[in-house]
RORO-979245 format. One record per atom (N, C-alpha, C): residue in one letter; x, z, y. Coordinates in pm, whole numbers, padded with zeros to 5 digits, always signed. Atoms other than C-alpha are relative to their C-alpha. Layout:
<sites>
aXZY/...
</sites>
This chain:
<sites>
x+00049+00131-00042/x-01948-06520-02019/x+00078-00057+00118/x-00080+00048-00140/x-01779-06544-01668/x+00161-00043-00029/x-00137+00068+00045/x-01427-06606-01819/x+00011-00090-00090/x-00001+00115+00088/x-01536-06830-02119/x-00027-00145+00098/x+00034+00118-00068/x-01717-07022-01864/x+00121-00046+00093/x-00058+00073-00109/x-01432-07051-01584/x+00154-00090-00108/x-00097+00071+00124/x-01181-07118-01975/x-00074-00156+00022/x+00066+00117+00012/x-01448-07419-01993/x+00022-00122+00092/x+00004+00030-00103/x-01388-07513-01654/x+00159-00047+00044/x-00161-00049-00031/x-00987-07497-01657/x-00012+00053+00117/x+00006-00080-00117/x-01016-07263-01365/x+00071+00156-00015/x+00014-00140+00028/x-00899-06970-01526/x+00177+00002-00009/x-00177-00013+00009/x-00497-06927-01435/x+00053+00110-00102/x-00031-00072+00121/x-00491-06591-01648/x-00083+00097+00037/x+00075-00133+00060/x-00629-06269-01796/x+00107+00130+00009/x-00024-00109-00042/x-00572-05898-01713/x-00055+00087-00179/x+00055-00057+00115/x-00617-05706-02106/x-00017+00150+00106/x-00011-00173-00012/x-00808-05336-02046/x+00073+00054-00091/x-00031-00165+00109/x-00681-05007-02180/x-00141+00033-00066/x+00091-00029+00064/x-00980-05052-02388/x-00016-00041-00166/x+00014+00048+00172/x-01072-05062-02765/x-00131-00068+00012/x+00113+00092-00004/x-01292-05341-02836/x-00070+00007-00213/x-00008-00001+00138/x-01431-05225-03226/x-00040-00130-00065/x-00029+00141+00051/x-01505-05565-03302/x+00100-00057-00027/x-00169+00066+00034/x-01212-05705-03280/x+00173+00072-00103/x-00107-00093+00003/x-00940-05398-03303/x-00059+00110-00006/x+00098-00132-00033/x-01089-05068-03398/x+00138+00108-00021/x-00096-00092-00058/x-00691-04939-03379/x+00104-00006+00095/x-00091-00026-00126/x-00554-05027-03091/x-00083-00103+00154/x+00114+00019-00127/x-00683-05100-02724/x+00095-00162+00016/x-00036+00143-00062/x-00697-05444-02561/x+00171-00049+00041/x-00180+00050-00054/x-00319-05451-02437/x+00059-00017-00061/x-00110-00022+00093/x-00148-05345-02732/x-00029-00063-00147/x+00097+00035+00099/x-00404-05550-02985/x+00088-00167-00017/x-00041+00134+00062/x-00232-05866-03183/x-00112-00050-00056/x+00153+00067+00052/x-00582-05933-03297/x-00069-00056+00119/x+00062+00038-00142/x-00741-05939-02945/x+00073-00070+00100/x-00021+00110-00058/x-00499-06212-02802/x+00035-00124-00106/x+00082+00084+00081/x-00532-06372-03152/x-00159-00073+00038/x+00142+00035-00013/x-00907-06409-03078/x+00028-00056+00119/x+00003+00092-00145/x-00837-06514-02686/x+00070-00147-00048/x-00090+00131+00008/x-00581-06778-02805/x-00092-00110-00063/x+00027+00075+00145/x-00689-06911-03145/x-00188-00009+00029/x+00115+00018+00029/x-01068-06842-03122/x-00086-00062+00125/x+00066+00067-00114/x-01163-06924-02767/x+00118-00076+00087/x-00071+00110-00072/x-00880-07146-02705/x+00075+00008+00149/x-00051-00012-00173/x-00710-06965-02369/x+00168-00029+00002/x-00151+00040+00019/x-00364-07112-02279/x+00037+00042+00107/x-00013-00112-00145/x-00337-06890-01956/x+00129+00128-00051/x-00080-00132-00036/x-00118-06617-01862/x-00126+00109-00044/x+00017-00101+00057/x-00169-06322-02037/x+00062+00130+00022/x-00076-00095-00053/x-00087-05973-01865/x-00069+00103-00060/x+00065-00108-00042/x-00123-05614-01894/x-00081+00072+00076/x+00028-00075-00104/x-00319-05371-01739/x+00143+00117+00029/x-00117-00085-00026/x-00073-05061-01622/x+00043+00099-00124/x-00049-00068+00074/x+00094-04851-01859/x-00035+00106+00014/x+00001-00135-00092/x+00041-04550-01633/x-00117+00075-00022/x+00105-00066+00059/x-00295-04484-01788/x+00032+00132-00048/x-00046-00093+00097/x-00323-04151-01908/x-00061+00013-00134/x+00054-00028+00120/x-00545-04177-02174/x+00067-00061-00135/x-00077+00072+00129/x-00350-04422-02364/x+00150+00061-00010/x-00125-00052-00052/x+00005-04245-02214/x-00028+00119-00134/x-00021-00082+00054/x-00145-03953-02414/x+00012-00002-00187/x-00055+00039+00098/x-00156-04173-02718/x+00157-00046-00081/x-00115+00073+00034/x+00143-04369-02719/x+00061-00007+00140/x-00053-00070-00106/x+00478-04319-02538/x+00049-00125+00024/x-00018+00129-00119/x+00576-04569-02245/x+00130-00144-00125/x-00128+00061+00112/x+00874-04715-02559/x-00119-00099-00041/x+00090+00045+00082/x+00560-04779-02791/x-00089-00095+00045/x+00063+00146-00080/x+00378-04957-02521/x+00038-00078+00052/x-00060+00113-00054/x+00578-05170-02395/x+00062-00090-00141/x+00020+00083+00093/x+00648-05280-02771/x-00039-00046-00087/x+00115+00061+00067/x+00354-05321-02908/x-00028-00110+00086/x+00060+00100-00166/x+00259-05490-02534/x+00048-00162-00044/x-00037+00097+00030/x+00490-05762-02609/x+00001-00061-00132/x+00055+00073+00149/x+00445-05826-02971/x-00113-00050-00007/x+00149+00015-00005/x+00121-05790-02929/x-00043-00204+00047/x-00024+00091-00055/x+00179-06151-02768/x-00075-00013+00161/x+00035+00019-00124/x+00107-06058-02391/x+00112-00049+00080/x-00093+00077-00081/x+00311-06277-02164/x+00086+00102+00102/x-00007-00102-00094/x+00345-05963-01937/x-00008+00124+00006/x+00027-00120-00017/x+00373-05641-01929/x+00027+00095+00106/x-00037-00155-00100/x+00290-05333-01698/x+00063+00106+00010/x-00054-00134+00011/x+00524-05059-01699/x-00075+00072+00067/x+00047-00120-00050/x+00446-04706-01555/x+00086+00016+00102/x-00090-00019-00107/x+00537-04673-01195/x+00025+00132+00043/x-00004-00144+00002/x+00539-04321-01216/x+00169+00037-00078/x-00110-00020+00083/x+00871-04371-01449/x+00124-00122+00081/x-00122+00115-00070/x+01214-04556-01367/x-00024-00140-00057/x+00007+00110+00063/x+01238-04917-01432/x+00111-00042-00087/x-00116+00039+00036/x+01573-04892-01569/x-00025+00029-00206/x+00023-00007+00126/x+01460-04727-01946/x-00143-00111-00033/x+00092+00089+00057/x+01156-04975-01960/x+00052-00116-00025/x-00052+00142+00086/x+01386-05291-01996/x+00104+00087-00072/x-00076-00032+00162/x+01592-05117-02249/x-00091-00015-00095/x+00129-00039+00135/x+01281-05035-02453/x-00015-00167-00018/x+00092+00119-00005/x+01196-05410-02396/x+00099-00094-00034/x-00094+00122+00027/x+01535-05554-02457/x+00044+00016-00145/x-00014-00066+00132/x+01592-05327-02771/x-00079-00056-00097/x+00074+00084+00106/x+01237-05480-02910/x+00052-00145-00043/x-00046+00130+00010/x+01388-05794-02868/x+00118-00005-00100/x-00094-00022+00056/x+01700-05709-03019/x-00002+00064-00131/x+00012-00072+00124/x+01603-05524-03321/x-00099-00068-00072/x+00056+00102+00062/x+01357-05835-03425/x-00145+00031+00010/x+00160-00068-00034/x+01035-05628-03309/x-00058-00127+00114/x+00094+00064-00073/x+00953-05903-03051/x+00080-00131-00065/x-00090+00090+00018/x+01088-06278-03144/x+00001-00071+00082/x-00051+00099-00125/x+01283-06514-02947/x-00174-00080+00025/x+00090+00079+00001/x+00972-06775-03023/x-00115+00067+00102/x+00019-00059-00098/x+00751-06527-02834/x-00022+00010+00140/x-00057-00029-00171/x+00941-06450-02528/x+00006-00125+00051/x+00014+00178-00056/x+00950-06880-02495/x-00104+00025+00044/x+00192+00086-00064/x+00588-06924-02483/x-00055+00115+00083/x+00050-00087-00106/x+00560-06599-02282/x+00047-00080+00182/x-00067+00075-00110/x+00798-06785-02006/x-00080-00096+00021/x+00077+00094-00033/x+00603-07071-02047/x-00124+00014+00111/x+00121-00049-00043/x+00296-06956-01944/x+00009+00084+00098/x-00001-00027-00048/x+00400-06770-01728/x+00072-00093+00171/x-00068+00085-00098/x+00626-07014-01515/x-00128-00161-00028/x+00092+00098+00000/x+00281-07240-01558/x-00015+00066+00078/x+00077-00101-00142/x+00056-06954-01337/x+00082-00064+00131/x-00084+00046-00146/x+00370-06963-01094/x-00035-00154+00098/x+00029+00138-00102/x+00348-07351-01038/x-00143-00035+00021/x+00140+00086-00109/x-00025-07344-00982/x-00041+00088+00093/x+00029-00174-00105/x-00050-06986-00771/x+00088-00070+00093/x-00146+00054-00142/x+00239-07206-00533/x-00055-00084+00063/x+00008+00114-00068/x+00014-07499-00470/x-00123+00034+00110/x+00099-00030-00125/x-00175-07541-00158/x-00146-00002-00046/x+00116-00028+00018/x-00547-07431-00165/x-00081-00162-00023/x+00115+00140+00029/x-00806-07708-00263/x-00082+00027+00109/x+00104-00069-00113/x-01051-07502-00056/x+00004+00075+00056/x-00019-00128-00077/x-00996-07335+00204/x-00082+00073+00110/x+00069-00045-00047/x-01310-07243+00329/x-00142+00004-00106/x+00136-00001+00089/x-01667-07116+00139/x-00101-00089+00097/x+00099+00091-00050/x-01931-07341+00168/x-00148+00079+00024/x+00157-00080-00052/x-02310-07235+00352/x-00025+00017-00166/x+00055-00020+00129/x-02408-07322-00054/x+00094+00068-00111/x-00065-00100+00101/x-02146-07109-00211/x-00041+00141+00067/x+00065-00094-00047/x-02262-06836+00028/x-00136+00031-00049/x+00155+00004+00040/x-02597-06849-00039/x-00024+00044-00149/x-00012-00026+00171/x-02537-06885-00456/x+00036+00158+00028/x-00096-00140+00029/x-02326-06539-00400/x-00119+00055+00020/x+00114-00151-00009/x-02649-06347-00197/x-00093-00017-00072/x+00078+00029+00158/x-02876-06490-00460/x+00059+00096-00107/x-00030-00076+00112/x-02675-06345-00698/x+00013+00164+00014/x-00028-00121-00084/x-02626-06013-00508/x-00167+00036+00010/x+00152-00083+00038/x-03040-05991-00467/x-00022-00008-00143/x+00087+00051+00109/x-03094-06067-00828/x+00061+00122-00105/x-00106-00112+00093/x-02817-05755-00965/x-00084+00128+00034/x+00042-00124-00067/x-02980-05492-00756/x-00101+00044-00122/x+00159-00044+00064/x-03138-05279-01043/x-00037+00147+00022/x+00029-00169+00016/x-03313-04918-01092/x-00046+00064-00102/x+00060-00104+00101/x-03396-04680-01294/x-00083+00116+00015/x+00061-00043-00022/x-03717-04523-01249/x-00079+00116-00078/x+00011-00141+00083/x-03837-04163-01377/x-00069+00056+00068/x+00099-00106-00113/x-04139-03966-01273/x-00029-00079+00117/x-00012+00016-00125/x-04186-04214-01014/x-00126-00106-00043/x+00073+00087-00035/x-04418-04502-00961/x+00121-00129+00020/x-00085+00130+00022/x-04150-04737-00827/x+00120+00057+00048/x-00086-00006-00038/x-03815-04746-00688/x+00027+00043+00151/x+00042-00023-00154/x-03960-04760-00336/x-00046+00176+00057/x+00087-00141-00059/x-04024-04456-00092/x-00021-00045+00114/x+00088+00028-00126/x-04213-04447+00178/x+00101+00008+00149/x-00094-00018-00171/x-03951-04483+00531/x-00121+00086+00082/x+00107-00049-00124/x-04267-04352+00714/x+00049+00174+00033/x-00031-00157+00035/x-04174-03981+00587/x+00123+00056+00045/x-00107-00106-00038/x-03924-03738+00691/x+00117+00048-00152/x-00101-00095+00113/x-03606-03682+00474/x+00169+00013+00024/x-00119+00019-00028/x-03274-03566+00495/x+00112-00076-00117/x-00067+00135+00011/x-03057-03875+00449/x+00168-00007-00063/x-00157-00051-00016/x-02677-03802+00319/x+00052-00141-00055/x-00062+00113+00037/x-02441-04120+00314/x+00113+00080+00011/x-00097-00046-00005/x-02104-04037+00199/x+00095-00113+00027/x-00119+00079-00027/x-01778-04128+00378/x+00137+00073-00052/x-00082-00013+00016/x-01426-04120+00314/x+00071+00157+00075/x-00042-00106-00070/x-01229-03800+00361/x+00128-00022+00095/x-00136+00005-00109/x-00982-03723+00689/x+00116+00026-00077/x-00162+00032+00055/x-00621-03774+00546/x+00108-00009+00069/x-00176+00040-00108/x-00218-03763+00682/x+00033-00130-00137/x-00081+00121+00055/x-00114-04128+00565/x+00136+00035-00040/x-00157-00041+00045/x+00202-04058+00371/x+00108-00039+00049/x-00113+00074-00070/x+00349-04361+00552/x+00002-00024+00109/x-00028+00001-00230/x+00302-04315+00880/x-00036+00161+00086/x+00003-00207-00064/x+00198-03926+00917/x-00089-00006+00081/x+00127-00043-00085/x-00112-03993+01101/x-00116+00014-00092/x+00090-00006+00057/x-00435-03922+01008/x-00095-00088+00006/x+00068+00111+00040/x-00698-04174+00860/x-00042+00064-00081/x+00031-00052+00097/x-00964-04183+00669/x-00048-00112-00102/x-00048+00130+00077/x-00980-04342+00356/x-00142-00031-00034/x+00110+00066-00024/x-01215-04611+00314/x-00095-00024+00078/x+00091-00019-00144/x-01368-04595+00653/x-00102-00078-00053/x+00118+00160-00049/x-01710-04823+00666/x-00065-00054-00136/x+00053+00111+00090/x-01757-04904+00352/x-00165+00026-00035/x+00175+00019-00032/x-02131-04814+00356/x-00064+00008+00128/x+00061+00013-00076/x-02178-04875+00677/x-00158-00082+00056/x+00171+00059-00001/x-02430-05127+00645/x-00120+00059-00063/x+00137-00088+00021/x-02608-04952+00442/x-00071+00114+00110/x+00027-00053-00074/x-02638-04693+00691/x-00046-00079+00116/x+00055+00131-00078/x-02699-04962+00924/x-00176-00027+00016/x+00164-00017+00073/x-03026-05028+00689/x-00081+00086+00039/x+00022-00122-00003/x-03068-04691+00678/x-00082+00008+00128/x-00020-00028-00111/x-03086-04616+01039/x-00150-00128+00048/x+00095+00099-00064/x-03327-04932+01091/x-00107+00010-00067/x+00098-00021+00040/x-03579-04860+00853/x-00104+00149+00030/x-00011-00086+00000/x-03559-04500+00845/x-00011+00122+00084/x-00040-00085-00166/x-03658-04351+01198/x-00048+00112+00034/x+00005-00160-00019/x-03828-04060+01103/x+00097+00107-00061/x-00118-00125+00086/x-03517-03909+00897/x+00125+00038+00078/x-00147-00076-00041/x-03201-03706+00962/x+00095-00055-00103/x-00115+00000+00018/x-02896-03832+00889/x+00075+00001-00032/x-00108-00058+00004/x-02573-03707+00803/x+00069-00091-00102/x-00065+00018+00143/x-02271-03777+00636/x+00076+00189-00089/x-00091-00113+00074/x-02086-03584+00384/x+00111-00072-00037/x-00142+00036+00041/x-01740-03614+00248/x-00048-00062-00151/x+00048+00066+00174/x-01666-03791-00074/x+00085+00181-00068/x-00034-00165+00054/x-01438-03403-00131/x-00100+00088+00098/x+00066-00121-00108/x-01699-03180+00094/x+00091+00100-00013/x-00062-00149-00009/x-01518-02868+00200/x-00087+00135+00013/x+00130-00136+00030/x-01665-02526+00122/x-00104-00005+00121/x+00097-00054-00091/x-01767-02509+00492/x-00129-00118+00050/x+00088+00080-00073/x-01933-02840+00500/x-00155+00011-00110/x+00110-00027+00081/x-02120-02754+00180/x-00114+00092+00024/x+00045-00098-00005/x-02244-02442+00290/x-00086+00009+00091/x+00071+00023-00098/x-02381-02593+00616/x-00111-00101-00061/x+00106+00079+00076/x-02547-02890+00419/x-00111+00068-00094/x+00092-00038+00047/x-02684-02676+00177/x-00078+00105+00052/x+00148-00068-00106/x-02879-02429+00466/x-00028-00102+00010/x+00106+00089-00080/x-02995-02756+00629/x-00104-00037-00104/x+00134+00007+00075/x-03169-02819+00319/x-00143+00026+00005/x+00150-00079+00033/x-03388-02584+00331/x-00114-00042+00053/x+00120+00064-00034/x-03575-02746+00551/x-00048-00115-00002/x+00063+00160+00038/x-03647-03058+00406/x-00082+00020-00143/x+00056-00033+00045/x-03850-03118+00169/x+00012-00150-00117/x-00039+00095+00078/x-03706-03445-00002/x+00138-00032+00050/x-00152+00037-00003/x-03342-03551-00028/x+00055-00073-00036/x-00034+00130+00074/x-03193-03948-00033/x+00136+00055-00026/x-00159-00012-00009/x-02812-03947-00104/x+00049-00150-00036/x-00067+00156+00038/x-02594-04305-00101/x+00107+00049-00018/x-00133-00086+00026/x-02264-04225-00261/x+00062-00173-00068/x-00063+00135+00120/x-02030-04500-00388/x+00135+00084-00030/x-00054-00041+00079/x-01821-04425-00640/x+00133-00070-00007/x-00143+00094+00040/x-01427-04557-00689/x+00048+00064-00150/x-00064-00019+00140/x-01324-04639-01024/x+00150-00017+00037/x-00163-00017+00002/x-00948-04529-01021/x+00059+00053-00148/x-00044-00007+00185/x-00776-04568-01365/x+00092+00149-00009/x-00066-00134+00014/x-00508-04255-01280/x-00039+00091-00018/x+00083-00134+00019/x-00787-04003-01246/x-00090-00003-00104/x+00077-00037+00158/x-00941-04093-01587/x-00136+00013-00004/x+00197-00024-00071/x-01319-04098-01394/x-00035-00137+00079/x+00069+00109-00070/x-01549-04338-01284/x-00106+00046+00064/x+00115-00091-00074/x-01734-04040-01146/x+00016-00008+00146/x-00024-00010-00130/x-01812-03927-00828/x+00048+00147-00025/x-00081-00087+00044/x-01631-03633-00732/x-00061+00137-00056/x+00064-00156+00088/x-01692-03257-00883/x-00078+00047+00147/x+00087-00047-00096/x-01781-03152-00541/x-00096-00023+00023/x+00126+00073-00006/x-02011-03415-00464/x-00108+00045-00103/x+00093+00001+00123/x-02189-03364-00807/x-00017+00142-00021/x+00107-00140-00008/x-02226-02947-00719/x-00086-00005+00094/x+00124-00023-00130/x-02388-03006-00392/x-00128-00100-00106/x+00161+00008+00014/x-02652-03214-00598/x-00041+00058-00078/x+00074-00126+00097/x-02692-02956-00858/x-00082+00102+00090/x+00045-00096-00076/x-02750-02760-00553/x-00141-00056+00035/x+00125+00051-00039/x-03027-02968-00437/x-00115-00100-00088/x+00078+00102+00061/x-03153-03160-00732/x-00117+00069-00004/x+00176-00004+00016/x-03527-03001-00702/x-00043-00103+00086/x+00069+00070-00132/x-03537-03174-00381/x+00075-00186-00033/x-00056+00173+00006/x-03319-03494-00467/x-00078-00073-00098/x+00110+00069+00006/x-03552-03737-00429/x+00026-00175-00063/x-00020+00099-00010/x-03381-04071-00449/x+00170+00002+00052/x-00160-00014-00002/x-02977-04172-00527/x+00010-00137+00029/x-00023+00201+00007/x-02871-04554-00379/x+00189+00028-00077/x-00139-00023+00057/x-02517-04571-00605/x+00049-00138+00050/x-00063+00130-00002/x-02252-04839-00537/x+00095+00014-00103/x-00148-00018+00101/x-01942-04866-00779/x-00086-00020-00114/x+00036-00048+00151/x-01943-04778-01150/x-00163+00046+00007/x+00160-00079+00033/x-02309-04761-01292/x+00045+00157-00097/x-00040-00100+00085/x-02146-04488-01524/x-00023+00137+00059/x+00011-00159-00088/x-02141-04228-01269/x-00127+00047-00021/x+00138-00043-00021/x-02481-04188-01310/x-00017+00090-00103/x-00017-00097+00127/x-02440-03985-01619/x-00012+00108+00007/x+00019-00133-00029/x-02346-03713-01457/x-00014+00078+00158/x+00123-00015-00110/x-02602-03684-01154/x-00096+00067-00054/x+00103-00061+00014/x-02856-03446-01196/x-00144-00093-00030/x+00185+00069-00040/x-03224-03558-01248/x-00035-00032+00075/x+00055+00095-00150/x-03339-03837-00993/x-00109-00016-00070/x+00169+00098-00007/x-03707-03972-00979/x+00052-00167-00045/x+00010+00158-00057/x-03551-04333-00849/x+00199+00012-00002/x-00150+00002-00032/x-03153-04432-00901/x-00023-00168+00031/x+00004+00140+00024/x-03087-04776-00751/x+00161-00041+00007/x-00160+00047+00033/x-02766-04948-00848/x+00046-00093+00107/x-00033+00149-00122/x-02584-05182-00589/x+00128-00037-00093/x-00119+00034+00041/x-02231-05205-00791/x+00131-00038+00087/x-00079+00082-00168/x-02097-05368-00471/x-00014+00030+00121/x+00052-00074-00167/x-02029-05244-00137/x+00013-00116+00113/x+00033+00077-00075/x-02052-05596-00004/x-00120-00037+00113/x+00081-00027-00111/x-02269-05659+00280/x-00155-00017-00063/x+00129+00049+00039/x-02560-05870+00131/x-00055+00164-00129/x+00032-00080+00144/x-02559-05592-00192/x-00068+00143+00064/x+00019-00054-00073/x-02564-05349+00064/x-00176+00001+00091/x+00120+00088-00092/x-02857-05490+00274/x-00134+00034-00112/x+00102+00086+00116/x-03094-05581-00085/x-00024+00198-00041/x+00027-00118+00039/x-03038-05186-00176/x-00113+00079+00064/x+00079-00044-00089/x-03155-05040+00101/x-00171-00065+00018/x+00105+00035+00002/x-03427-05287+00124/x-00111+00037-00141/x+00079-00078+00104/x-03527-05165-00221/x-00033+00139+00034/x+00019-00146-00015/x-03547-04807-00128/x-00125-00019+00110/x+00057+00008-00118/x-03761-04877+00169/x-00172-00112-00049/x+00078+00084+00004/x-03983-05121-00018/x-00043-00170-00037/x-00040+00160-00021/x-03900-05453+00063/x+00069-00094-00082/x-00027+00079+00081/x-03744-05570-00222/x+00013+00084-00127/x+00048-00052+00120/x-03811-05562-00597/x+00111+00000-00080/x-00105+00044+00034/x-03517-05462-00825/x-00032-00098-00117/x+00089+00090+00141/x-03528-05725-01102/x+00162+00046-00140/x-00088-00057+00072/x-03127-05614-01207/x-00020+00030-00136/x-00033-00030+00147/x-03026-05548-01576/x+00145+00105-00053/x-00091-00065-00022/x-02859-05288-01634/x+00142-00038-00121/x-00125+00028+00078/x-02465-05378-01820/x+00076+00067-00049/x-00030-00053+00118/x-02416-05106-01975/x-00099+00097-00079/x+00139-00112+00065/x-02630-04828-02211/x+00107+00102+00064/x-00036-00088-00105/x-02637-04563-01986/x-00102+00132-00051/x+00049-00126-00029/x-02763-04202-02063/x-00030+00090+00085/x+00018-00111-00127/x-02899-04012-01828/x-00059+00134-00032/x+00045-00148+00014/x-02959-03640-01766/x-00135-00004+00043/x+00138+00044-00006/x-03355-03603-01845/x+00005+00161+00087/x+00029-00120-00085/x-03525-03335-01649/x-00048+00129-00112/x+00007-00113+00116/x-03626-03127-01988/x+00136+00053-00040/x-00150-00094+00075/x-03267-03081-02113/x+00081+00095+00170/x-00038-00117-00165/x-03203-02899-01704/x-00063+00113-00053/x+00057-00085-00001/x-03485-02717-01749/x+00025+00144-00100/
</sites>
């Protein structure tokens, strides 16, 4: 809906194809490499936009088809653009790409209306902004839309809500300490990004403990987290999740997901940000509430669900399986 509508709108400079199979459309080849699925964008919903790849560098499709094959299907396929694999030289990907051309696998006609469209984007990505500031009522539309996503999924529970009055230990996960490759100091990656939540946290929350954990915990931090357990007697966890296409997961990490095997009797309540997918493979929660977004307002509306204060009304966007508490047992 959000791209037909901004097509409707001429707003829409161009499209990004996934490394995904869409069986409607193409049930043998994924979005990038699909002459049917920029058939249907062109011809059926009328898009005259730039048309790119996602990266080549995927592995799941890498383990289908070799960097040659995608780059000339990519362009037959009629994508204006294609991603090579930056993991590989750039010098054999325009052979592969000049060869299709040359051996009648891509045609001149083609590579025109790829230029076209592409040296269109250019001259409107060059011109000066229309707007260069959000308006109080485009703000507003956004946290509207930001309270109205927040959903949950409730199990064994009553609601989504727990009581702040109560005692529980609290785990928000941050980014792990790192040597920056390009500068040799240490940082850590993604500093802050649930800070507000913790923020929340911290303001609702004044009879609980605390802590963070890593998004990799190290044996010794596991080993300390899981004694402190013991003495609690319910267990929140806020974890956000990064979808990264190289690692083939939209999970959270293996570590993360033994410490809550370790504690799922007691894990009481999961706030997720990122990928709803991750949730798959999380142990048995009572209460999962989704944020998707580690923006501030999304941030803010979560927490206030956990605590009470706000009702999720969210829908969830994809079918999602979850681990029931009979198939543990």
């Amino acid at each position: 809906y959000p791209f037909v509508k901004l097509m409707e709108d001429s707003a829409l400079t161009g499209i990004m194809m996934g490394q995904v199979i869409v069986p409607a459309i193409d049930k043998e080849y994924p979005a990038t490499l699909s002459a049917k699925m920029n058939r249907f964008l062109r011809e059926e919903l009328g898009f005259n936009g730039l048309v790119i790849t996602d990266s080549f560098t995927m592995v799941s499709l890498r383990n289908q088809f070799s960097l040659e094959e995608c780059l000339r299907y990519g362009m037959a396929a009629g994508n204006d653009m294609v991603m090579t694999s930056y993991r590989e030289d750039t010098r054999p990907a325009y052979e592969a790409m000049l060869k299709a051309y040359q051996d009648g696998f891509v045609t001149e006609r083609q590579i025109d209306a790829a230029v076209e469209h592409v040296l269109a984007a250019q001259s409107r990505t060059l011109q000066p902004a229309r707007q260069k500031t959000i308006t109080e009522k485009e703000y507003k539309t956004a946290t509207v839309m930001f309270e109205k996503s927040i959903t949950a999924t409730v199990r064994e529970a009553e609601s989504a809500a727990v009581n702040p009055k109560e005692k529980y230990l609290i785990l928000i996960e941050e980014g792990n300490l790192c040597i920056d490759p390009a500068l040799g100091t240490q940082v850590q990656e993604y500093e802050g990004n649930l800070c507000v939540a913790e923020a929340e946290i911290r303001k609702r929350f004044v009879n609980s403990d605390i802590v963070k954990i890593s998004e990799f915990p190290s044996r010794n931090q596991m080993f300390a987290l899981l004694r402190r357990s013991i003495h609690y007697d319910k267990i929140i966890m806020v974890v956000y999740n990064k979808s990264i296409a190289y690692t083939g997961s939209s999970d959270l990490t293996k570590r993360l997901l033994a410490y809550m095997e370790g504690v799922k009797d007691k894990l009481y309540a999961v706030v997720m940000f990122g990928n709803p997918y991750a949730a798959r493979e999380i142990p048995f929660v009572p209460r999962i509430i989704y944020g998707y977004d580690e923006s501030k307002p999304c941030q803010e509306y979560c927490i206030k669900t956990l605590a009470g204060e706000h009702v999720a009304t969210g829908r969830m966007p994809i079918n999602l399986k979850l681990r029931n508490k009979e198939e543990e047992e």
